[in-house]
N, C-alpha and C positions, 0 to 999 in steps of 0.2 A: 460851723466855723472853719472847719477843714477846708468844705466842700471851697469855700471863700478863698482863702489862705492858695490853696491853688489855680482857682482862676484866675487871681488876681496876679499869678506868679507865670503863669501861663498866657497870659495879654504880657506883662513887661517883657516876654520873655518874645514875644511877636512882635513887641514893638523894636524891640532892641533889634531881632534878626533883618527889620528892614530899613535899619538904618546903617546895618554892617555895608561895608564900600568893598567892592572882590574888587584887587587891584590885579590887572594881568600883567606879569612882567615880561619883559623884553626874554626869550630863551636861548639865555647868549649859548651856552652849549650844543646847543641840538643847532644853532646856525655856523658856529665855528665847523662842527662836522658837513653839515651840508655843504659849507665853502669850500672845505677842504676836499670833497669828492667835486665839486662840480669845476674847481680850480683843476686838482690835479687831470680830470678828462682832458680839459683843455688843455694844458701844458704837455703832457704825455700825448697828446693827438689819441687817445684810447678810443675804443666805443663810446656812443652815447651815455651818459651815466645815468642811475637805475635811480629810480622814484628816491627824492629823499627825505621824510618824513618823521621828524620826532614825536616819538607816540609817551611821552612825559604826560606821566598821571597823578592827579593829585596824591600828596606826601598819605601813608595811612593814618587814620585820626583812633586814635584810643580810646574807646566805648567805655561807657560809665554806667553804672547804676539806677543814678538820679536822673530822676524823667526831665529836668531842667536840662542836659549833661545830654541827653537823648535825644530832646526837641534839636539843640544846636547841632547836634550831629548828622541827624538828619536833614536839616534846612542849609546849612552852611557847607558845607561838604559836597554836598548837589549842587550849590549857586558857582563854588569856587571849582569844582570838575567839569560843568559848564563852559568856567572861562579859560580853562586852565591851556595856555595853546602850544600848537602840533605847528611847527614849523611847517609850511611846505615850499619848498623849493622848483617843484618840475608842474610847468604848465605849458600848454601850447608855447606862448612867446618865448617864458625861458629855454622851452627845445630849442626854440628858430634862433635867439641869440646864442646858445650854446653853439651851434651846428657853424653859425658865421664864427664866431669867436676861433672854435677850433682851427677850420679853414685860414681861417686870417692869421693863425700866430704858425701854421704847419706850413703856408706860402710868404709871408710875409714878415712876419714880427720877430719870428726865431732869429732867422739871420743880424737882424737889427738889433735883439738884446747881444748877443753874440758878440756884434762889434763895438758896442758901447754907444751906440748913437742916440737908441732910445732906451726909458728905465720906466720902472714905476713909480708913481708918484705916490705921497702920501695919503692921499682921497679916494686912495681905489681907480687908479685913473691912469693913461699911460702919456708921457710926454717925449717930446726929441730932447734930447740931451746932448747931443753935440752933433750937430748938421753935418760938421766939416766932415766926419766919415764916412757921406751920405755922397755918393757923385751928383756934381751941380744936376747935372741931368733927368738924375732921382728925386731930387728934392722932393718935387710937389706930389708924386704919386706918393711918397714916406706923408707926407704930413697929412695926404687924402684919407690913406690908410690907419694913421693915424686918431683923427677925425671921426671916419667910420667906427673904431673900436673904443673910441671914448662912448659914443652915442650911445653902442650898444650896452657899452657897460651903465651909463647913467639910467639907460630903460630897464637894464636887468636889477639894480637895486630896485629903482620904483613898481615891479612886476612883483617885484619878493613879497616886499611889504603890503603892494595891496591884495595880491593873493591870500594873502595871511588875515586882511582885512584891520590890517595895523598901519597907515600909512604913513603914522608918526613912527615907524620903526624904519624909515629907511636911512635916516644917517646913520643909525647900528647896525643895520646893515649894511652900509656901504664901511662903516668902521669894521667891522669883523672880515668883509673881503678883502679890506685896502693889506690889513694885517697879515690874511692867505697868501696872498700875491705873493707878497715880498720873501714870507717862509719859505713858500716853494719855488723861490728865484731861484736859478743854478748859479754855478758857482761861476763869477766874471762879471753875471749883469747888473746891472746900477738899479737902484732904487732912492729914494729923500727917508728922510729920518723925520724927527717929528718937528723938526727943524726946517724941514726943506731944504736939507743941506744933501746931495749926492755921496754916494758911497756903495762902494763896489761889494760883491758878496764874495 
């Protein structure tokens, strides 16, 4: 009767582990920091910045006695470390975006936050914000350059996330770098609020 009592305890207990659902959540932490190292390179004009990789492992699960208590420990724990994800941030493309990125705000963009003409938008995104301090003559290479560092930034969120092989994850990431940007604006340049309303730092 025992022998029963446990296989029968033993099948619900497989059937239940394979109807458990491992949901992967978004690793807003380990992407705020990778923003923040791969924002500040760019802003600083530093070196390339160095592999950024959240090695977040599953929470430790408290071991039981009960062989029921056992089974899920061992089935569940291994499904959910499996999915459990490792941000990555650095891959070929986002080197080549990183390296324009950089170039383009060390010749280009600094000057322009500088004088207020261009800011950050709220989508991770850069726009002109007041032309007139742009000589007519500028214009068009401002909004080329422009243009070009939008592109890049729209391929480096979708790079993130498919890297990651999450590609539902790219408006949180494009949400967690819109947030970087604006943290580590210097002090004078314009950014939108969540408003889209303009304001100075």
């Amino acid at each position: 009767m025992r022998k029963l009592v446990y296989g029968l305890l033993t099948m619900l207990l497989v059937a239940l582990v394979g109807c458990v659902t491992i949901n992967v959540y978004f690793p807003e932490a380990a992407a705020q920091k990778a923003a923040d190292q791969f924002i500040g390179t760019v802003l600083d004009n530093a070196a390339p910045s160095s592999p950024a990789k959240s090695n977040e492992s599953a929470p430790p699960v408290k071991k039981s006695g009960q062989p029921s208590a056992m089974l899920l420990d061992l089935l569940i724990p291994a499904a959910y470390a499996a999915d459990a994800p490792n941000l990555l941030i650095q891959t070929a493309t986002t080197d080549a975006i990183h390296g324009r990125m950089q170039a383009r705000f060390r010749d280009t963009l600094t000057p322009l936050f500088n004088s207020g003409a261009v800011g950050f938008t709220q989508d991770g995104l850069v726009a002109v914000r007041d032309a007139g301090k742009v000589p007519l003559d500028q214009r068009a290479g401002v909004s080329a350059s422009v243009a070009d560092e939008n592109r890049d930034r729209n391929a480096l969120y979708r790079e993130v996330a498919n890297a990651n092989n999450h590609p539902e994850w790219e408006s949180q990431i494009r949400a967690t770098f819109a947030k970087g940007w604006i943290e580590r604006a210097r002090a004078g340049w314009y950014y939108q609020d969540a408003s889209g309303a303009w304001k100075q730092k």
